[in-house]
N, C-alpha and C positions, 0 to 999 in steps of 0.2 A: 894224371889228371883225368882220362877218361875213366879210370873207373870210378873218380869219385861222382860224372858227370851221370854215369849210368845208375850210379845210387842213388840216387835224386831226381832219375828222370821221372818225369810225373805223363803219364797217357792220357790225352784227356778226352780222347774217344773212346777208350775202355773204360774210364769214368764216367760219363756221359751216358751209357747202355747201360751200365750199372743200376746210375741213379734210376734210368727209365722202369729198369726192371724193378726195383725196388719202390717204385712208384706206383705204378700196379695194383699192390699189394693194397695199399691204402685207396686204392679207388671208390669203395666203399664210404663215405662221409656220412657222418654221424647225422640223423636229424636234426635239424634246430630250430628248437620252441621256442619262442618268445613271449607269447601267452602264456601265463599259469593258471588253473583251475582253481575254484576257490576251495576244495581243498589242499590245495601245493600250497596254497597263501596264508591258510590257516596252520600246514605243519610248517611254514618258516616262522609264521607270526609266533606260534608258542616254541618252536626252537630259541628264538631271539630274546621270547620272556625268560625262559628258563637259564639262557645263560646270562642275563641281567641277573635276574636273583640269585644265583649261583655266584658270581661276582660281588655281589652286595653281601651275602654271606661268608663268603672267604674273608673279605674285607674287614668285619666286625669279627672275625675270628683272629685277626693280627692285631684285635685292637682288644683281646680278653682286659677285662679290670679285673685288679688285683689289687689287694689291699690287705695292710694288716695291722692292726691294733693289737695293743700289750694289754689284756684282759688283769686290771689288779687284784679283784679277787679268786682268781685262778691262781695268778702270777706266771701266766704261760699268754707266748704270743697267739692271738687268733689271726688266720687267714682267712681273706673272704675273697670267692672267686667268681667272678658276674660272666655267666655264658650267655650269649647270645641264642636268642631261638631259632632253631631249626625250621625253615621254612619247608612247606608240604608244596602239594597241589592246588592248595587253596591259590596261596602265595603266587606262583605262578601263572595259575587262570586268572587273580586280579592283573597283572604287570599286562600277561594279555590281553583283556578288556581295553586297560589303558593305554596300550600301541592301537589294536584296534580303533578306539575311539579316536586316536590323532591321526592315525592313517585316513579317517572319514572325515574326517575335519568338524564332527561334532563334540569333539572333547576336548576338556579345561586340563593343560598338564599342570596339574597336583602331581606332589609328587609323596 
């Protein structure tokens, strides 16, 4: 039984130095900002647009229409395949506008 008591015995003074020492290391702490500058606030505000519409377009890309009519004077089935548009920059700089504007509290969410 002693040896299983010595496998297990736990130091908790050599522990304890360890921690300190390893403590140390991180003495260093990070700044921390709580203020953001207006433009930190403007690359979240179009980070947030961008993944809105990014999300809005994935969405209508699981929802492709697809349709298909028997053409009789063909006599061959037609498919017709409705993609959705690809949103640019535009797209994006309106969604920001419109955070913007609720963030100020001068804008109507239309959406």
């Amino acid at each position: 039984m002693n040896n299983m008591q010595d496998l297990f015995k736990f130091d908790y003074t050599k522990f304890a130095q360890e921690f300190a020492d390893n403590m140390k290391a991180y003495s260093a702490l990070p700044e921390v900002k709580f203020n953001k500058n207006g433009y930190e606030i403007r690359t979240q505000l179009l980070d947030i647009a961008k993944d809105v519409v990014q999300f809005e377009y994935k969405t209508k890309i699981g929802q492709i229409e697809f349709s298909a009519q028997h053409d009789d004077k063909k006599g061959q089935m037609v498919h017709n395949v409705t993609m959705p548009e690809v949103p640019g920059v535009d797209k994006v700089l309106e969604a920001a506008e419109k955070f913007n504007a609720f963030i100020n509290g001068n804008g109507k969410t239309n959406k």
